[in-house]
N, C-alpha and C positions, 0 to 999 in steps of 0.2 A: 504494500500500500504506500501512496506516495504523503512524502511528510508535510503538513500543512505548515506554511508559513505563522507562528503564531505571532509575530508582530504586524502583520496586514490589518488595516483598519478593518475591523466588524461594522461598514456601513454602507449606507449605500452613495455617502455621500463622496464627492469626489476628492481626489487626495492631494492635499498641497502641495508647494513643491518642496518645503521642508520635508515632508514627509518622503516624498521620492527620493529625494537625496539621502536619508539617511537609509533608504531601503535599497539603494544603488550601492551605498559606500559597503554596508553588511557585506550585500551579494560580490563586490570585487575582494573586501579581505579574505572571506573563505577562500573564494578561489587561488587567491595569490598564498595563501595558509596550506593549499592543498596541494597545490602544482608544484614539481619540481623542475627545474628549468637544465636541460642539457645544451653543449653547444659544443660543434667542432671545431671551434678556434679557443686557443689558450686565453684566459682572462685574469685578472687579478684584483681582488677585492681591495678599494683606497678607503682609508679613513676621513673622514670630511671635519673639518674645524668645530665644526656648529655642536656635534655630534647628536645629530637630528631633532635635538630639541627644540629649534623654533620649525619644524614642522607640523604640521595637523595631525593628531592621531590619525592613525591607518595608512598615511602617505610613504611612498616606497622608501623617503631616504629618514623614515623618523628613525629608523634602525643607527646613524650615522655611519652606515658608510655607501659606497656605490661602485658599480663592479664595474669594469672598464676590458676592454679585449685591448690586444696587443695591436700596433699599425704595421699596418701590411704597404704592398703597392700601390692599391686601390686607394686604400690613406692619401698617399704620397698626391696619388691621381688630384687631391683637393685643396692639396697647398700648392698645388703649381699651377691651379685654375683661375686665371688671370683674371675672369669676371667676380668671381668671389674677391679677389685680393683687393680689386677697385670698388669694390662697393662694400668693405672692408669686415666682410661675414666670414671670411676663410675658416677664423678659429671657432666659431661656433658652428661652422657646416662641418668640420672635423670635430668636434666634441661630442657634437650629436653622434655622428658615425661610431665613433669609440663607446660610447656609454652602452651598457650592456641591459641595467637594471629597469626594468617597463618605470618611466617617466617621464613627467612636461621636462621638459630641459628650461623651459623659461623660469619655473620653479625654483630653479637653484640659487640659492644666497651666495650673492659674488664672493665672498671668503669662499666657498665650498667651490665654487669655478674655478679659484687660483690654484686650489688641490687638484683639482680638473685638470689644470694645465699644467703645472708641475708632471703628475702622473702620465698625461699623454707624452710628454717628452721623454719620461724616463722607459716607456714605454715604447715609444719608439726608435729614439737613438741611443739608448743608455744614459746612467746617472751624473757621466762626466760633463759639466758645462764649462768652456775655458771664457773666461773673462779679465777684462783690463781694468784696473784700480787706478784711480791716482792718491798717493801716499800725503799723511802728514804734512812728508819735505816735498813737496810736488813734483816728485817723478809718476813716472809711468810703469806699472808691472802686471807681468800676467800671474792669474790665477787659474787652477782649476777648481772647479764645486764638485762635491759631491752631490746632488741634487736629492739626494734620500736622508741627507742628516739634515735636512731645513724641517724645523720644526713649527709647532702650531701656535700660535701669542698667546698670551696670557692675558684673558680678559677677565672682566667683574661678572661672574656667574650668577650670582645674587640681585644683580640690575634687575632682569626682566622681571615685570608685573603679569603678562598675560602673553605665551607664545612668543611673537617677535616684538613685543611692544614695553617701551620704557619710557618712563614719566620721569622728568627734570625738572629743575628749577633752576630760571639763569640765576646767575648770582647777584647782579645787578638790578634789573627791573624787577625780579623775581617773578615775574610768569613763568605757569608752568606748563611746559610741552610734555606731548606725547609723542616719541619718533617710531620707525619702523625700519627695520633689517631691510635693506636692498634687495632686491631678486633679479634675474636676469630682466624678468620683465618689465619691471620697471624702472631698469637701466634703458630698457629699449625705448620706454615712453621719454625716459631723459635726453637718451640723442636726438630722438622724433623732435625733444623741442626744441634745440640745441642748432638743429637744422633749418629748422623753420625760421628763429631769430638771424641765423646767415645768411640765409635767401631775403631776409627782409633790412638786410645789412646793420642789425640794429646790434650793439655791442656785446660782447660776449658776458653772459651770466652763467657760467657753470656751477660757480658755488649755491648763488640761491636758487636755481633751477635742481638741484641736487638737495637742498632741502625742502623745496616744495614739492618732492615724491618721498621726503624721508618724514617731517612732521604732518602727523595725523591729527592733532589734537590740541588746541592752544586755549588755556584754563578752559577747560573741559567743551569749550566749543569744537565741533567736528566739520562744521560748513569750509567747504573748499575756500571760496573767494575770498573769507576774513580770513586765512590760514592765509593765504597768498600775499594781501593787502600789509599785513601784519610782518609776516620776510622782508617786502618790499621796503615799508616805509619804517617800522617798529623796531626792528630786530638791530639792539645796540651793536657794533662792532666788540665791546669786548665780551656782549656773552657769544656773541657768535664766536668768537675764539672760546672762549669757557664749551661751548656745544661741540664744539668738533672734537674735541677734546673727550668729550664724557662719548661721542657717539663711538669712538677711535678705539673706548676701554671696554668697549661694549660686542664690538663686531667679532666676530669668531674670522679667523683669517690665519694664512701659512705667514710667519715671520721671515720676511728677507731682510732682515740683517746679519751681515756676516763680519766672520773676525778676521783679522789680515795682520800679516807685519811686514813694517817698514823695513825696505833693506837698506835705510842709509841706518839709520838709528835701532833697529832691533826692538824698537818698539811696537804692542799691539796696540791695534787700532780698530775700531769698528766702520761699518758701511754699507749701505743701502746695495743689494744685490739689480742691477738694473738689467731687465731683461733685454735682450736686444735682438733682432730680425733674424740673428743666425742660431734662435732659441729652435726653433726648426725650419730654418735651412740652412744649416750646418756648412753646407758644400755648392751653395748659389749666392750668386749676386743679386737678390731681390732687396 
């Protein structure tokens, strides 16, 4: 006898769409609970910064991590595809490709993309990245990275109020925001406007264009337009330093800073790991 649904509404009346979402979400965890997933290419399981906690229960990376296959030729086929490179998707048409685990890729919290991309590289060309420093006494020297000992920041774990969402107080005006973890997506809505102000040659706003997809919530107001109004004209310069600041301690992310020493002096020194063009393509002039 087949087993009856007993969360299905007993009515005759028709069913919200809360309702179907939560009977859509049941019906994909079992199946994803029950499926075992084979595959003939080698993969390898990455650990992601966030370590899935600002995902939604039942979301594939709430687990924190995400499985990735190894790049093949076909890979390769997509970093050399010149319409991708000029319309500058190359790394997320490759990302997508590599990502093994059933998910929105738009989904992903940009800290968990940079684990993305770390992983795709090391999975592709191997762990070794050579890179050029300049020291202390302002020379010039190469390094090699190992690309597998970069580790994950050390953020404030205790921040978040609800999933991705964190309440601050500037320290000056004292209003309090509510901001929200990045996601691909709404990186994408950030360059969409980002675009839009270049085509209309109007001066470049990245930062508060980057906070008007990060603050949700300004003293408990949630309306877009005063959220916008409020960046534009409100928002002092020194909490806006105080904010990037708190947003910085907050984001789950791979740490590129690396340690170096100086060959005039012998001394360590620290520095920003900059990734550069030949992160993969190693062996072209693009």
């Amino acid at each position: 006898m087949a087993k009856v649904n007993s969360e299905y509404p007993k009515s005759n009346k028709p069913m919200t769409d809360d309702q179907l979402k939560k009977i859509a979400t049941a019906n994909y965890q079992t199946k994803a609970a029950t499926e075992t997933q084979t595959h003939e290419f080698p993969t390898e399981i990455v650990e992601l910064p966030s370590k899935g906690k600002f995902y939604p229960e039942g979301h594939p990376l709430a687990s924190g991590t995400i499985e990735m296959k190894y790049m093949t030729a076909k890979e390769e086929d997509i970093l050399t595809n010149q319409s991708y490179i000029k319309k500058g998707v190359v790394l997320d048409k490759l990302f997508k490709a590599l990502i093994v685990t059933p998910c929105d890729y738009n989904d992903l919290l940009l800290g968990d993309k940079n684990a993305v991309l770390i992983a795709a590289r090391v999975l592709g060309y191997g762990k070794d990245y050579e890179i050029t420093v300049t020291t202390p006494s302002g020379n010039e020297e190469s390094l090699t990275i190992d690309l597998t000992k970069l580790v994950e920041k050390e953020i404030d774990w205790d921040a978040s109020e609800k999933e991705d969402a964190f309440v601050y107080q500037l320290p000056v005006s004292k209003r309090t925001i509510k901001i929200q973890l990045l996601t691909q997506r709404l990186q994408n809505k950030i360059d969409a406007e980002l675009k839009g102000l270049a085509k209309l040659k109007k001066p470049s706003a990245e930062l508060t264009t980057r906070y008007k997809h990060s603050i949700i919530e300004v003293d408990g107001d949630t309306d877009n337009v005063k959220i916008r109004k409020f960046i534009d004209n409100e928002l002092l310069a020194i909490d806006s330093r105080a904010l990037r600041k708190f947003m910085n301690s907050v984001t789950p992310d791979i740490d590129l800073t690396i340690e170096a020493v100086d060959g005039e002096t012998d001394d360590n020194f620290r520095t920003q790991l900059n990734i550069g063009l030949d992160f993969f393509w190693p062996d072209s002039e693009i």
